[in-house]
C-alpha positions as protocol buffer text, in pm:
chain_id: "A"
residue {
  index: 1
  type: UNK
  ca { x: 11506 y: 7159 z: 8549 }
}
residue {
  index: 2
  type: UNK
  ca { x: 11637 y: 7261 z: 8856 }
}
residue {
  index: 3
  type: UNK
  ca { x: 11425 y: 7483 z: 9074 }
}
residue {
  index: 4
  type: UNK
  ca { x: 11691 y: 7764 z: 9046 }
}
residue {
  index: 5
  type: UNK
  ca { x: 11628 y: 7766 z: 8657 }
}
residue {
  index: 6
  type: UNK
  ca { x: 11292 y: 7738 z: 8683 }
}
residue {
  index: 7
  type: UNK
  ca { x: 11266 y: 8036 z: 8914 }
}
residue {
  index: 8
  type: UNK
  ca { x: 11553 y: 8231 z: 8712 }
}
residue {
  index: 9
  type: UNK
  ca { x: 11359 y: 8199 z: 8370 }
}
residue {
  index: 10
  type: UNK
  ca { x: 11034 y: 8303 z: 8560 }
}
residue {
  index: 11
  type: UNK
  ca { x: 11207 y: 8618 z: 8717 }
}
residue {
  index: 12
  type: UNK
  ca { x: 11371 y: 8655 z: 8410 }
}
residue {
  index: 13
  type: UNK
  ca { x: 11136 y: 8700 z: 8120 }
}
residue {
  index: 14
  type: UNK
  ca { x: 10855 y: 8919 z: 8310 }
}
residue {
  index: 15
  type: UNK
  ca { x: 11068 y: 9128 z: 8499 }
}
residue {
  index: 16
  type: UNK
  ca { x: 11216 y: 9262 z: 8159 }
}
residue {
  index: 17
  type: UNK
  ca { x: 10845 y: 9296 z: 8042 }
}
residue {
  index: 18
  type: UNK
  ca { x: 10725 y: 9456 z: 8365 }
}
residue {
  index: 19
  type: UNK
  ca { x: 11053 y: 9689 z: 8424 }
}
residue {
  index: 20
  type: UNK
  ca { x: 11019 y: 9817 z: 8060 }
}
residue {
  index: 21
  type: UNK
  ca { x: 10660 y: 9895 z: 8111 }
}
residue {
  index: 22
  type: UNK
  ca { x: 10702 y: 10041 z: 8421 }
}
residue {
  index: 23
  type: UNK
  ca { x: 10953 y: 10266 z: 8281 }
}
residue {
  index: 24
  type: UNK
  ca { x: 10816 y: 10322 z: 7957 }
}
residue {
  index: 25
  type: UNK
  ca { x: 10464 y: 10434 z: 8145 }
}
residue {
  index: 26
  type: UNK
  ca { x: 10534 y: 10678 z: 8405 }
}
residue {
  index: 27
  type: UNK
  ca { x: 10803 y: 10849 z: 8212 }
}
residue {
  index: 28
  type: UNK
  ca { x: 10519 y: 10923 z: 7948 }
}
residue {
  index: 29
  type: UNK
  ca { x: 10322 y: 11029 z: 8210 }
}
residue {
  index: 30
  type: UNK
  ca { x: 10460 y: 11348 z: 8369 }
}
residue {
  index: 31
  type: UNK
  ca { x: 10651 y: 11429 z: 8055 }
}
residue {
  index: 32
  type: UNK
  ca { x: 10279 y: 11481 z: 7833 }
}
């Protein structure tokens, strides 16, 4: 694996994770 895919896949599958918590959370937030 080249270290491009490597850091692609790790970038990849957390960010999703973190940018759909992130959104998911403070929009909750201010709108209760």
């Amino acid at each position: 694996m080249t270290p491009i895919a490597k850091y692609q896949e790790k970038h990849c599958r957390p960010n999703k994770t973190v940018k759909e918590v992130t959104v998911f959370r403070p929009r909750k937030r201010p709108g209760e």
